[in-house]
PyMOL Python script that loads the backbone (N, CA, C, O; Angstrom):
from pymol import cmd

cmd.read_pdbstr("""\
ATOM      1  N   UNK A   1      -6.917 -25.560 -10.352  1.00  0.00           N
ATOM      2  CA  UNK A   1      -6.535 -24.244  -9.871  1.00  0.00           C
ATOM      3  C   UNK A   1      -5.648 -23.572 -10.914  1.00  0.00           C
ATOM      4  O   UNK A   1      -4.560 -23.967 -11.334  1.00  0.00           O
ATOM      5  N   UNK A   2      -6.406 -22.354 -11.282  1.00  0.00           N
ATOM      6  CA  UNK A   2      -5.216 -21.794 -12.443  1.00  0.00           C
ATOM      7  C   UNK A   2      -3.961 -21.309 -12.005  1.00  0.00           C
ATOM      8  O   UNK A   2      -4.102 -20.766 -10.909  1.00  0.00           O
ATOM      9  N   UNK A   3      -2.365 -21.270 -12.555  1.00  0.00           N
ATOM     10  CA  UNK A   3      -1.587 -20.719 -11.543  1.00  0.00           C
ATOM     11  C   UNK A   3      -1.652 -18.929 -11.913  1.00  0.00           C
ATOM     12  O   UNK A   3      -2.232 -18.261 -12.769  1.00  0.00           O
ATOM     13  N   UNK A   4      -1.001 -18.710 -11.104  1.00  0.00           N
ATOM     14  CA  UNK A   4      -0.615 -17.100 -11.061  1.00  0.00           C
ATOM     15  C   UNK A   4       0.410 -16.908 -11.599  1.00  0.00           C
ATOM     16  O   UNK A   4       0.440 -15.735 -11.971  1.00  0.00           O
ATOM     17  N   UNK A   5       1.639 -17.635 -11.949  1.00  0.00           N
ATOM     18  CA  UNK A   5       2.492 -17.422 -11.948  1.00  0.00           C
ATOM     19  C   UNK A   5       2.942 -16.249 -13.329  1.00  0.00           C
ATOM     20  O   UNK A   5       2.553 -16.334 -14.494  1.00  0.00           O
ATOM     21  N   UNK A   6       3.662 -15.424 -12.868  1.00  0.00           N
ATOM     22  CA  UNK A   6       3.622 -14.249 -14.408  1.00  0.00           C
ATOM     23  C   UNK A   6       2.744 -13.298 -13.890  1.00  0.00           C
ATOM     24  O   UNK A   6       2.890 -12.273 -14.557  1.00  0.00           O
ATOM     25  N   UNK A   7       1.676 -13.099 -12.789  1.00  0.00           N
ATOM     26  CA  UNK A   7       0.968 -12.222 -12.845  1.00  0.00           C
ATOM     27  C   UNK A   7       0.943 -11.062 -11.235  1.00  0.00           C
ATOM     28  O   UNK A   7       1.059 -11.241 -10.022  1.00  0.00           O
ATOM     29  N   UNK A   8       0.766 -10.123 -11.973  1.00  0.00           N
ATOM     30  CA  UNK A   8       0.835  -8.973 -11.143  1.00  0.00           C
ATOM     31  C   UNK A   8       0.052  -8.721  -9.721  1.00  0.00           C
ATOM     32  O   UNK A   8      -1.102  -9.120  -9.878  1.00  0.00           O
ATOM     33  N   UNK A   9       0.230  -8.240  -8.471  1.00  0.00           N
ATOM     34  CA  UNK A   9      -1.131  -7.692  -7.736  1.00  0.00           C
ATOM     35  C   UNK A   9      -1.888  -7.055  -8.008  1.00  0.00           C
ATOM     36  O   UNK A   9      -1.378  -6.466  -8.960  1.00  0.00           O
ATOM     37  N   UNK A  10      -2.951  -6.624  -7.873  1.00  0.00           N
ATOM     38  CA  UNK A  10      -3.660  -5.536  -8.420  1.00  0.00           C
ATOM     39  C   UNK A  10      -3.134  -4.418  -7.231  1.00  0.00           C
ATOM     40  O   UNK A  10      -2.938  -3.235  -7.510  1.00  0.00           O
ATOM     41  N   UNK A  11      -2.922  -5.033  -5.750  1.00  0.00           N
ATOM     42  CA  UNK A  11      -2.492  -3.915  -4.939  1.00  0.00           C
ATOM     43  C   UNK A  11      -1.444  -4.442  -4.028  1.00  0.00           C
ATOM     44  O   UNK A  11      -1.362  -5.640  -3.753  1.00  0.00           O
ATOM     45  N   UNK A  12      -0.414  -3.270  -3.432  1.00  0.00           N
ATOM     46  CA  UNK A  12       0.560  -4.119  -2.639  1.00  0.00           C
ATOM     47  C   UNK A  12      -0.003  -3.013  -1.184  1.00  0.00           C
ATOM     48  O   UNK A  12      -0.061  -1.785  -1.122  1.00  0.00           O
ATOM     49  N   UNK A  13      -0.259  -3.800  -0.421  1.00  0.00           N
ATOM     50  CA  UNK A  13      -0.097  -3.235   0.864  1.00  0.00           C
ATOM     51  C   UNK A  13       0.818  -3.302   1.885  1.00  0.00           C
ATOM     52  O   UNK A  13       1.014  -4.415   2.375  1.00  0.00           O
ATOM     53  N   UNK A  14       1.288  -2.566   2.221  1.00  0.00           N
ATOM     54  CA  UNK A  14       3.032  -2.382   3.326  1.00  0.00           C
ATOM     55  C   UNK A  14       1.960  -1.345   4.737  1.00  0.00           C
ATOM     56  O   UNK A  14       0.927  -0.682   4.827  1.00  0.00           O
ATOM     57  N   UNK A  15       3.344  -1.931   5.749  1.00  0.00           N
ATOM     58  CA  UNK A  15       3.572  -1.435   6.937  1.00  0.00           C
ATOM     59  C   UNK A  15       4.317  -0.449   6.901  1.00  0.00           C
ATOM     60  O   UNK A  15       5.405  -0.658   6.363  1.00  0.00           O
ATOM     61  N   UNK A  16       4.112   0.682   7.324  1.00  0.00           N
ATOM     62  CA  UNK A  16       5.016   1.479   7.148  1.00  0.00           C
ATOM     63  C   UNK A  16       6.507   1.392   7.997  1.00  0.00           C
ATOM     64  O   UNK A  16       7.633   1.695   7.604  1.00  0.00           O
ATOM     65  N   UNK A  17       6.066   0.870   9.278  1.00  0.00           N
ATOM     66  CA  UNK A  17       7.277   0.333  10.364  1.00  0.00           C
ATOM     67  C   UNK A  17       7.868  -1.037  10.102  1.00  0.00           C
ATOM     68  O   UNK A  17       7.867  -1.132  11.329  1.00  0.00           O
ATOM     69  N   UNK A  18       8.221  -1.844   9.812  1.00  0.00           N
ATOM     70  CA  UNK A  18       8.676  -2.864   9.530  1.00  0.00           C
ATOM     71  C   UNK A  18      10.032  -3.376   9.866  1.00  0.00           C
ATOM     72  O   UNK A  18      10.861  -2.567  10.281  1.00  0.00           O
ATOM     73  N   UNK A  19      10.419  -4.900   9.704  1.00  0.00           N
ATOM     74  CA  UNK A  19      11.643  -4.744  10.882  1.00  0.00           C
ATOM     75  C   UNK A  19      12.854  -4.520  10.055  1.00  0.00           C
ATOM     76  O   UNK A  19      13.711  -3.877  10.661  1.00  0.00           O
ATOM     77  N   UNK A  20      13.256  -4.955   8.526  1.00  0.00           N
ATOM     78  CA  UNK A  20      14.236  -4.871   8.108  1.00  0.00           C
ATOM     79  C   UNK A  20      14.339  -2.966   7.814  1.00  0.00           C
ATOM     80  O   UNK A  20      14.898  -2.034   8.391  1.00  0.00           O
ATOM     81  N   UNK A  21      13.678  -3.078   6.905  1.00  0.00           N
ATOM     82  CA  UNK A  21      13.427  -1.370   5.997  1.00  0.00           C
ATOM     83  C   UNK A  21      11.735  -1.036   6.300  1.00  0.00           C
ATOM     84  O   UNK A  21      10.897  -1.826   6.734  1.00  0.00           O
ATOM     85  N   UNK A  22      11.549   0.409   5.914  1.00  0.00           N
ATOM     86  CA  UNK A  22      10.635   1.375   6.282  1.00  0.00           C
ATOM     87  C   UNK A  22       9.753   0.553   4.862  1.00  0.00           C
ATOM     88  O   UNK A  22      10.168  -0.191   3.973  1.00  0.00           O
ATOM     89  N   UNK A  23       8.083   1.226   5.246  1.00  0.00           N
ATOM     90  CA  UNK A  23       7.809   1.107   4.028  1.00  0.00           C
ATOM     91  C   UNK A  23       7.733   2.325   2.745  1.00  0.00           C
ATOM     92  O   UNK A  23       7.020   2.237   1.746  1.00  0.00           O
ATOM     93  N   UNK A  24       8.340   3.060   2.963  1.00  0.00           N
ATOM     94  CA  UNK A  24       9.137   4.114   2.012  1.00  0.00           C
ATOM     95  C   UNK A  24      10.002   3.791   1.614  1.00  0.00           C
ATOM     96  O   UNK A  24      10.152   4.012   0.412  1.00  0.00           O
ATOM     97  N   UNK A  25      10.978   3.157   2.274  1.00  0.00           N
ATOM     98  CA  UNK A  25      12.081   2.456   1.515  1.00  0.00           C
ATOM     99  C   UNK A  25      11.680   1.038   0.529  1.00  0.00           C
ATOM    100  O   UNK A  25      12.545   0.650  -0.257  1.00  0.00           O
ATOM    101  N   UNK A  26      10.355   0.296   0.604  1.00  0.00           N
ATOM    102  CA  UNK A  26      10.014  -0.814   0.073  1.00  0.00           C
ATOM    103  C   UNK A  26       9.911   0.237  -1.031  1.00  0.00           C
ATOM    104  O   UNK A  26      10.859   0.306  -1.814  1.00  0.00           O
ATOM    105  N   UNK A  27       8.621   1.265  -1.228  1.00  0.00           N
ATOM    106  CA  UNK A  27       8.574   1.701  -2.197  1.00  0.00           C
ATOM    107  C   UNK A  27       9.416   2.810  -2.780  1.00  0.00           C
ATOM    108  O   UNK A  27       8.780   3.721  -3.310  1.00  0.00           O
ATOM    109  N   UNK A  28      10.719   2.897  -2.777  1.00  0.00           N
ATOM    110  CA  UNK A  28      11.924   3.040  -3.366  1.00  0.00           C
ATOM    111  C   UNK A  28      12.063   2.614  -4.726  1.00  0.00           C
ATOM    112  O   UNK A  28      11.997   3.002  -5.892  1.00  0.00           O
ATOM    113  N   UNK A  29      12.418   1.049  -3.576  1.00  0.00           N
ATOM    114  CA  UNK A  29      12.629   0.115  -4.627  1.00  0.00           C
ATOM    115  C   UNK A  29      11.763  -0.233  -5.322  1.00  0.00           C
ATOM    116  O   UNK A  29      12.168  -1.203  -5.963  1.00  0.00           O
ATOM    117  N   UNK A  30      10.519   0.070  -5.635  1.00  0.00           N
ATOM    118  CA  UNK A  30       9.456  -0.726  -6.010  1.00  0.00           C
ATOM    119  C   UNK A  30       9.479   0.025  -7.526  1.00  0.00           C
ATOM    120  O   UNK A  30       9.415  -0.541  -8.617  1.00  0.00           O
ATOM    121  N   UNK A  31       9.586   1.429  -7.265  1.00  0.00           N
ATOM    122  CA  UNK A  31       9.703   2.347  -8.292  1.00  0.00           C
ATOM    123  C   UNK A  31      10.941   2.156  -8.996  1.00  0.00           C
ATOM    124  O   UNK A  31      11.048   2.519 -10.168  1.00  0.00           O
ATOM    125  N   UNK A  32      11.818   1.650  -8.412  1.00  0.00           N
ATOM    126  CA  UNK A  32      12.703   0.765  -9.692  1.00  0.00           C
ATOM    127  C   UNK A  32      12.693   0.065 -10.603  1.00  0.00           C
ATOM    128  O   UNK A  32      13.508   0.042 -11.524  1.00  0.00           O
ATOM    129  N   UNK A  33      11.553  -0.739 -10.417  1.00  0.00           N
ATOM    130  CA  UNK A  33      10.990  -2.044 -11.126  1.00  0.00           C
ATOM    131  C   UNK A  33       9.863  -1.269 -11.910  1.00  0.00           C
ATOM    132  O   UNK A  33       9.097  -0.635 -11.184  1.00  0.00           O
ATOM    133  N   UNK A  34       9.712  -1.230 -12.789  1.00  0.00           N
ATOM    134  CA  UNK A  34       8.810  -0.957 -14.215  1.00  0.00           C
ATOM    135  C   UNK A  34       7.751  -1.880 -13.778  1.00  0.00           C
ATOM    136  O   UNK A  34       6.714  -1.415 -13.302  1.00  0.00           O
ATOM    137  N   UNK A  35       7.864  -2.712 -13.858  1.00  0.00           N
ATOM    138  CA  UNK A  35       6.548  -3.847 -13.609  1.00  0.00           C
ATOM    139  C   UNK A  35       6.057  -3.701 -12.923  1.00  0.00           C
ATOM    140  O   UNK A  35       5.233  -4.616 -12.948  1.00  0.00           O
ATOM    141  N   UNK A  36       5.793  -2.876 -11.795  1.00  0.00           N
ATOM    142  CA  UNK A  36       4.762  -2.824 -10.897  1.00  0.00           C
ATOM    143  C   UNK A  36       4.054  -1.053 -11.051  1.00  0.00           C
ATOM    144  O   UNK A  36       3.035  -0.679 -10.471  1.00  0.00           O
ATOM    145  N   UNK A  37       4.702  -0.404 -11.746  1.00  0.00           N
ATOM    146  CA  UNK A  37       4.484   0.798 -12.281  1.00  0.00           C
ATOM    147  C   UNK A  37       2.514   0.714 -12.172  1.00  0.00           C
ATOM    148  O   UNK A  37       2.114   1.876 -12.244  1.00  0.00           O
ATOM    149  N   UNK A  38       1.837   0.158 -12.092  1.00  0.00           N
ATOM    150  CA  UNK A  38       0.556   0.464 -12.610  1.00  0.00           C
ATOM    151  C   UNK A  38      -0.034  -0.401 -11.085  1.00  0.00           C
ATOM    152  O   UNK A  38      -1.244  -0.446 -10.863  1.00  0.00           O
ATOM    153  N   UNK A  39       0.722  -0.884 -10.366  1.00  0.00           N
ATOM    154  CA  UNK A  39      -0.303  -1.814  -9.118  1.00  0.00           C
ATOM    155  C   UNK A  39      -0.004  -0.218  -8.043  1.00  0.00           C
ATOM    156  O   UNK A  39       0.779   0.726  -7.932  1.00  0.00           O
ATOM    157  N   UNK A  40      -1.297  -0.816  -7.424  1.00  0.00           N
ATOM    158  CA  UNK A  40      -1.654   0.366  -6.236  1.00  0.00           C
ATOM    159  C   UNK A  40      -0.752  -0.152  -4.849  1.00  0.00           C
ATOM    160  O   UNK A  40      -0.806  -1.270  -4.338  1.00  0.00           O
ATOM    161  N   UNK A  41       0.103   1.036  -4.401  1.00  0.00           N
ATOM    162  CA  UNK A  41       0.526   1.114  -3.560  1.00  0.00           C
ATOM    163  C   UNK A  41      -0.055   1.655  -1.898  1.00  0.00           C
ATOM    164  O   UNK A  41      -0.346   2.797  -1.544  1.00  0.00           O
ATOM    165  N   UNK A  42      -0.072   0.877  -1.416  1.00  0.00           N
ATOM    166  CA  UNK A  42      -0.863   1.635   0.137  1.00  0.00           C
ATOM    167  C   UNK A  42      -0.086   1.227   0.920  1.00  0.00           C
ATOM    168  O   UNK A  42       0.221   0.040   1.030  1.00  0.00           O
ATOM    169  N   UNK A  43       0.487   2.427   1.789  1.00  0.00           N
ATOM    170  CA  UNK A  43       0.823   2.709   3.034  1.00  0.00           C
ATOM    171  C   UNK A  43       0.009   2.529   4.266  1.00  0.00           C
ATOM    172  O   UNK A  43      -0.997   3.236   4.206  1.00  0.00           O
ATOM    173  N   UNK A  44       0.093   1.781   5.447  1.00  0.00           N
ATOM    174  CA  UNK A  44      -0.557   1.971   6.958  1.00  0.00           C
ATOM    175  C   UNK A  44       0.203   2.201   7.607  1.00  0.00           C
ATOM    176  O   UNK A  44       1.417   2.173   7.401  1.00  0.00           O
ATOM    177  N   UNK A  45      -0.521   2.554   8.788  1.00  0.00           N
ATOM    178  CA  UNK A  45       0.837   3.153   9.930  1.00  0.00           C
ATOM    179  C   UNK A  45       0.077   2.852  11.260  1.00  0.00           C
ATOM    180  O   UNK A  45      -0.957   2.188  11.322  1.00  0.00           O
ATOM    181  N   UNK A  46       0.446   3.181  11.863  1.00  0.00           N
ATOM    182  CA  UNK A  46       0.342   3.700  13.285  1.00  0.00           C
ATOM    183  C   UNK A  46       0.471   5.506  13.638  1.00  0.00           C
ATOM    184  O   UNK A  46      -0.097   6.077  14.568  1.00  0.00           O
ATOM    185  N   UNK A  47       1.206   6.025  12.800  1.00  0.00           N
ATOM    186  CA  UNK A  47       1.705   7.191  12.956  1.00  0.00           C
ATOM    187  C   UNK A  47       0.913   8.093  11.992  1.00  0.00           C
ATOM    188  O   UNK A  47       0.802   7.703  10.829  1.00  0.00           O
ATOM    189  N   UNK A  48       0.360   9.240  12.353  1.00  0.00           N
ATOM    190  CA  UNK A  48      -0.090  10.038  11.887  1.00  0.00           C
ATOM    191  C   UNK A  48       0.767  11.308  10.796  1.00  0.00           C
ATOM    192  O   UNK A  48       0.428  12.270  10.107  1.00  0.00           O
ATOM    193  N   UNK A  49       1.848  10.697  11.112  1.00  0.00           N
ATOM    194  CA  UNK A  49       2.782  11.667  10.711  1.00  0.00           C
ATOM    195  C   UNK A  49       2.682  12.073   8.945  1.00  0.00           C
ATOM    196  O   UNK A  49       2.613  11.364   7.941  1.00  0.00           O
ATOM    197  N   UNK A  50       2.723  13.924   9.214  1.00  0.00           N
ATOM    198  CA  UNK A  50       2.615  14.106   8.022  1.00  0.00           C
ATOM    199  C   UNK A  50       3.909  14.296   7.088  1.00  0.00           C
ATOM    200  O   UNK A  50       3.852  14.312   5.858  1.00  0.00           O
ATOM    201  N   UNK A  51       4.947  14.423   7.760  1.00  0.00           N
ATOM    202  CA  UNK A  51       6.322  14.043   6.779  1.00  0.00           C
ATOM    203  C   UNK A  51       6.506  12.342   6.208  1.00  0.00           C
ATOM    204  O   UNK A  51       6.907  11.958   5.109  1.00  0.00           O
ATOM    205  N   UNK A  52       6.061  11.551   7.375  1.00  0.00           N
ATOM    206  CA  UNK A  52       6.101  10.303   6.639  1.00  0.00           C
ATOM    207  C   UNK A  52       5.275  10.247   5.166  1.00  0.00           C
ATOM    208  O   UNK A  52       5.690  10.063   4.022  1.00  0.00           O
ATOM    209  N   UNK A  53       3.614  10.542   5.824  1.00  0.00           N
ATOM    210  CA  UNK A  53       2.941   9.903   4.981  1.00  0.00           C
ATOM    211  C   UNK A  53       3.398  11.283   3.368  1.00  0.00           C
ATOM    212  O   UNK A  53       3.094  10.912   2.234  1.00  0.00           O
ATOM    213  N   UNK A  54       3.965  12.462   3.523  1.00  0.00           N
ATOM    214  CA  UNK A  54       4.427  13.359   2.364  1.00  0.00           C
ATOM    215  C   UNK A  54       5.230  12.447   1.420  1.00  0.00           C
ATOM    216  O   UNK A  54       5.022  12.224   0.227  1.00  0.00           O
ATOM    217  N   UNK A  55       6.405  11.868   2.402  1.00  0.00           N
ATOM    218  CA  UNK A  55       7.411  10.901   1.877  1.00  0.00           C
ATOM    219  C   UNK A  55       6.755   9.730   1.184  1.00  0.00           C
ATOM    220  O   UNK A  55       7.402   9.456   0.173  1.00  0.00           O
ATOM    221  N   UNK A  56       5.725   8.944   1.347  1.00  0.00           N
ATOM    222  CA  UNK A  56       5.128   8.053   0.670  1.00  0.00           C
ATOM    223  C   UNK A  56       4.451   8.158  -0.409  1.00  0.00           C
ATOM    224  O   UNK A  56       4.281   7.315  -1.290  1.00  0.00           O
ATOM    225  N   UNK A  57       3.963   9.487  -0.308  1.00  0.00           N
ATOM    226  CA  UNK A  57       3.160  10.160  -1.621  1.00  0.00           C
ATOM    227  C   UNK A  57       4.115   9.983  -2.903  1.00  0.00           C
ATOM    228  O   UNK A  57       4.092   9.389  -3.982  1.00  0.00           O
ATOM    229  N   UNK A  58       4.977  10.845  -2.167  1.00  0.00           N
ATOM    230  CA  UNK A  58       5.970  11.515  -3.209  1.00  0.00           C
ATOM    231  C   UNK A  58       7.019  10.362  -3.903  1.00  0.00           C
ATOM    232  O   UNK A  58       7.851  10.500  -4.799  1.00  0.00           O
ATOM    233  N   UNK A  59       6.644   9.227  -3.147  1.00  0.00           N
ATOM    234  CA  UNK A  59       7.593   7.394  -3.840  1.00  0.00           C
ATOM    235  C   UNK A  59       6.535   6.628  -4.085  1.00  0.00           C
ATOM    236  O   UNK A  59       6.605   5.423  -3.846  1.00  0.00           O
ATOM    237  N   UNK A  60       5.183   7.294  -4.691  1.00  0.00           N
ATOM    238  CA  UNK A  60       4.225   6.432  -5.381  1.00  0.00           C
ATOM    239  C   UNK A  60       3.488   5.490  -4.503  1.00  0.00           C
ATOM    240  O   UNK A  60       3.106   4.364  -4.822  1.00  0.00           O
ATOM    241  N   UNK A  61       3.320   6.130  -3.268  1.00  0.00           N
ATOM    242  CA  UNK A  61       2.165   5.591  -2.588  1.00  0.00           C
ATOM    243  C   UNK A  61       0.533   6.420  -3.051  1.00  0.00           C
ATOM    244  O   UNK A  61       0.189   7.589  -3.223  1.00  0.00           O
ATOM    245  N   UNK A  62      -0.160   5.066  -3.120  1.00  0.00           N
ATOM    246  CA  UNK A  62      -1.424   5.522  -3.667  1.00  0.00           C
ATOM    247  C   UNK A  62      -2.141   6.216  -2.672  1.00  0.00           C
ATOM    248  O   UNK A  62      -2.625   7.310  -2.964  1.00  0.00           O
ATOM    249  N   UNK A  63      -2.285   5.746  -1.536  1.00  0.00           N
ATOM    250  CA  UNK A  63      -2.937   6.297  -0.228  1.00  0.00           C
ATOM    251  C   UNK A  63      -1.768   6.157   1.223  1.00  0.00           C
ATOM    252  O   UNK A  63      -0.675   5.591   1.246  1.00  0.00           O
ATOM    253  N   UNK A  64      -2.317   6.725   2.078  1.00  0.00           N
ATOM    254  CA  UNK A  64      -1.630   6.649   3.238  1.00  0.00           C
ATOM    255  C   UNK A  64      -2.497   6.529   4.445  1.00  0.00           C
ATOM    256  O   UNK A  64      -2.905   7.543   5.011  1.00  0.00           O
ATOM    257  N   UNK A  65      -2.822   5.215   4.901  1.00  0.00           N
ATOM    258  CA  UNK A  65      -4.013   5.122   5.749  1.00  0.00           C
ATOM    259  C   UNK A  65      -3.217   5.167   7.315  1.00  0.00           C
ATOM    260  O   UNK A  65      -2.102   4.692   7.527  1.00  0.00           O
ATOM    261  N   UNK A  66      -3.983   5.777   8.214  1.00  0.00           N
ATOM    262  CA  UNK A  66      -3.793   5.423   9.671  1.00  0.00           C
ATOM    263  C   UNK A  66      -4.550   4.310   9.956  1.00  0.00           C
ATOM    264  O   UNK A  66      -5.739   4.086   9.728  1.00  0.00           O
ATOM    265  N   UNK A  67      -3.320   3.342  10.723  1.00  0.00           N
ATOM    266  CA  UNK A  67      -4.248   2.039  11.301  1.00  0.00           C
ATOM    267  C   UNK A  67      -5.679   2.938  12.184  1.00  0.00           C
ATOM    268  O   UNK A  67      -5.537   4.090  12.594  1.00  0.00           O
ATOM    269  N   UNK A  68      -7.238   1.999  12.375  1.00  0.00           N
ATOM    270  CA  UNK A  68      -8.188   1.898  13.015  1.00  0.00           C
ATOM    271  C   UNK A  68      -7.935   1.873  14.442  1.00  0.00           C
ATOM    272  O   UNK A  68      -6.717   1.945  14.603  1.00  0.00           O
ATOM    273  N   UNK A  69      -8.273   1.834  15.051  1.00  0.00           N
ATOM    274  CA  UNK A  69      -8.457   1.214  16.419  1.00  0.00           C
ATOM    275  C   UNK A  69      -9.554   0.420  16.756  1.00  0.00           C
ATOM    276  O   UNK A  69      -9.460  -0.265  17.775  1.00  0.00           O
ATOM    277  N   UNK A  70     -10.853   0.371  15.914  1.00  0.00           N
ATOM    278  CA  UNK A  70     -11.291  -0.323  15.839  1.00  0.00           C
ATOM    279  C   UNK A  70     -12.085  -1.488  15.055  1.00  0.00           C
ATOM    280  O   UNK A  70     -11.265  -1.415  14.139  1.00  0.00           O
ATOM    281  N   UNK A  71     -12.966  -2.503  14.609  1.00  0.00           N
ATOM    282  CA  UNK A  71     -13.143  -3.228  14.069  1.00  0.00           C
ATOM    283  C   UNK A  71     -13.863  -2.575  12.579  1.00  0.00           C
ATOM    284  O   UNK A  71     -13.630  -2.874  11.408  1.00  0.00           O
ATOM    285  N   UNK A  72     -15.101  -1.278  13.339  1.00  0.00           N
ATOM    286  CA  UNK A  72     -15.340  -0.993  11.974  1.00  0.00           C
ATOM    287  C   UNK A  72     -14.446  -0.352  11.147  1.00  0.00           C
ATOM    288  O   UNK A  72     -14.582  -0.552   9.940  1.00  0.00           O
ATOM    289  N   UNK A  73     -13.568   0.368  11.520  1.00  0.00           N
ATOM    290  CA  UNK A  73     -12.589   1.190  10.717  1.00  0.00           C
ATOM    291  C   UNK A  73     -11.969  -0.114   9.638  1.00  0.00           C
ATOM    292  O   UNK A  73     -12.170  -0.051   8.426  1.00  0.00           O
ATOM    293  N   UNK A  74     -11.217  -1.252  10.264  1.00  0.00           N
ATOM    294  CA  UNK A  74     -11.068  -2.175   9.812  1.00  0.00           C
ATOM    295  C   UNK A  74     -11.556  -2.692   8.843  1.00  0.00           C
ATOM    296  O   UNK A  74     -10.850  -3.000   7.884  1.00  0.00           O
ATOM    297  N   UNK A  75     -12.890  -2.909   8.864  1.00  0.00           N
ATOM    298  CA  UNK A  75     -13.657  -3.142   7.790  1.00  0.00           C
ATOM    299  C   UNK A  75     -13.732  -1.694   6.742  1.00  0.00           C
ATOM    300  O   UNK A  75     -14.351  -1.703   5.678  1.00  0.00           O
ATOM    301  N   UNK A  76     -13.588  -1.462   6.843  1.00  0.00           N
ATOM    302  CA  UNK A  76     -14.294   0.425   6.093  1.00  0.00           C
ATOM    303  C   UNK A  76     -13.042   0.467   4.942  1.00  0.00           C
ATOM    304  O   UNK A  76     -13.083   0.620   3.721  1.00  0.00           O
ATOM    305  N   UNK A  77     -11.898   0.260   5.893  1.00  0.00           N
ATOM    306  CA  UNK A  77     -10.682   0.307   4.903  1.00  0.00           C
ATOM    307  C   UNK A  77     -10.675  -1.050   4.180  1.00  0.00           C
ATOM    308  O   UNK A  77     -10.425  -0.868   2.988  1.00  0.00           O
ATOM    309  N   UNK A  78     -10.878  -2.452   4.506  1.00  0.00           N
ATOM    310  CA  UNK A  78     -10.868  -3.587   3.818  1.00  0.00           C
ATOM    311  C   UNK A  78     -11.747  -3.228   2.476  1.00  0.00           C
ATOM    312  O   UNK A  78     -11.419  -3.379   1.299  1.00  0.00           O
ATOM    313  N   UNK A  79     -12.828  -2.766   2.963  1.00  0.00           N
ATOM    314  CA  UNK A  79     -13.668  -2.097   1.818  1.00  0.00           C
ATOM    315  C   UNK A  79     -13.309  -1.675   0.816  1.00  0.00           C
ATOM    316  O   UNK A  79     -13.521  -2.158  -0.296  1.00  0.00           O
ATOM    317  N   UNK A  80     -12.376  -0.165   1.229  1.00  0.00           N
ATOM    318  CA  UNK A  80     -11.881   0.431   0.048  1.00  0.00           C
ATOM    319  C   UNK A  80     -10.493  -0.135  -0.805  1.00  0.00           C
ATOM    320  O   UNK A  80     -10.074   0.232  -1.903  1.00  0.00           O
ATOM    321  N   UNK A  81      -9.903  -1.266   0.218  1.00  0.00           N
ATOM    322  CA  UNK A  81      -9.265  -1.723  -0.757  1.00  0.00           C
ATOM    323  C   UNK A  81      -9.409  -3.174  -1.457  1.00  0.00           C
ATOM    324  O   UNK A  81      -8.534  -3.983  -1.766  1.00  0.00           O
ATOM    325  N   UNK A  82     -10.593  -3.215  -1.578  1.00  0.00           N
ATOM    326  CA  UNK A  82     -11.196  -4.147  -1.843  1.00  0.00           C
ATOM    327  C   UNK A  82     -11.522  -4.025  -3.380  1.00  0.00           C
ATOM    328  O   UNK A  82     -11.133  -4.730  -4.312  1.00  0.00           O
ATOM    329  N   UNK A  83     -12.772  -2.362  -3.370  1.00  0.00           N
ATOM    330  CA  UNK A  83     -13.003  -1.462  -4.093  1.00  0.00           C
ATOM    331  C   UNK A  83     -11.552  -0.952  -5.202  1.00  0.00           C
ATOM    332  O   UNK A  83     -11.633  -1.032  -6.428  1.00  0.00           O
ATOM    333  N   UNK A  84     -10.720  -0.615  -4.718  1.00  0.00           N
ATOM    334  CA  UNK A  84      -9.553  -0.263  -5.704  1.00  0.00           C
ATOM    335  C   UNK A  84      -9.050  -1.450  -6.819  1.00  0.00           C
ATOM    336  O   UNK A  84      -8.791  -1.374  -8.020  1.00  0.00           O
ATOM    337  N   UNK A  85      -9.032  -2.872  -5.605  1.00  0.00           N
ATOM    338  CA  UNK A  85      -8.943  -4.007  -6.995  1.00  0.00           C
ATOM    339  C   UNK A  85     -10.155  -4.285  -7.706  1.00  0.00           C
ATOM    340  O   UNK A  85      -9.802  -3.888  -8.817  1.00  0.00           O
ATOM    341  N   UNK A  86     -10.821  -4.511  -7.792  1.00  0.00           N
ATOM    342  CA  UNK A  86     -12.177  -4.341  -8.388  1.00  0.00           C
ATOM    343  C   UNK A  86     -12.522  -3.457  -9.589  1.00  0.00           C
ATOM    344  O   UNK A  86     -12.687  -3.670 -10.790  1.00  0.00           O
ATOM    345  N   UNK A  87     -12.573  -2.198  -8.660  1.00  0.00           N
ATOM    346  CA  UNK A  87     -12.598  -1.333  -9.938  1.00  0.00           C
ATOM    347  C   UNK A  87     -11.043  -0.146 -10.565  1.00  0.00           C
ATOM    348  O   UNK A  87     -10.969   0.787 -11.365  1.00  0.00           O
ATOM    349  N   UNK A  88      -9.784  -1.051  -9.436  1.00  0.00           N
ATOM    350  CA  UNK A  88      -9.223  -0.027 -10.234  1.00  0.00           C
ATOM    351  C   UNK A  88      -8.511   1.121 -10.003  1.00  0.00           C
ATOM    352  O   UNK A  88      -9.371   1.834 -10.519  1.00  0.00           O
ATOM    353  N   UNK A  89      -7.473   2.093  -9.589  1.00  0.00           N
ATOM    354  CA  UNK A  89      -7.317   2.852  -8.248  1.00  0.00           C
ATOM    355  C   UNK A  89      -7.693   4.278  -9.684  1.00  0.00           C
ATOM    356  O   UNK A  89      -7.751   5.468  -9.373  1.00  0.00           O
TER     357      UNK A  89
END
""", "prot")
cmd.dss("prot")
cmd.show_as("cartoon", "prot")
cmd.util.cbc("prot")
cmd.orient("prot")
């Protein structure tokens, strides 16, 4: 098994609700760190909200998805971020 160790995500995916900090506040900090400068950031929610998902844009979120409700949505989005590591955001 080769290790990973030293190597980057190609994508980080966050909750936007979470129990310590928001995931706007993850990507705060994330934009602090140089090293992750180039991995794709995605936001989910529950919340449709368009000040949140503005706020995520604007701290280097790549997308801002609303959770599915159901299985295909689920898949549809696994898809596209499937698609972004693959080929790339």
């Amino acid at each position: 098994m080769k290790s990973i160790q030293g190597k980057l995500p190609c994508l980080i995916l966050l909750d936007y609700n979470l129990p310590e900090m928001s995931g706007a506040e993850i990507l705060a900090k994330l934009k602090e760190m140089p090293q992750f400068d180039s991995t794709v950031k995605v936001v989910w929610s529950t919340s449709n909200s368009p000040v949140y998902k503005k706020k995520c844009m604007e701290l280097g979120a790549y997308s801002y998805i609303v959770k599915p409700t159901g299985i295909a949505g689920i898949r549809a989005i696994a898809k596209q971020l499937i698609d972004i590591c693959i080929g790339g955001a």
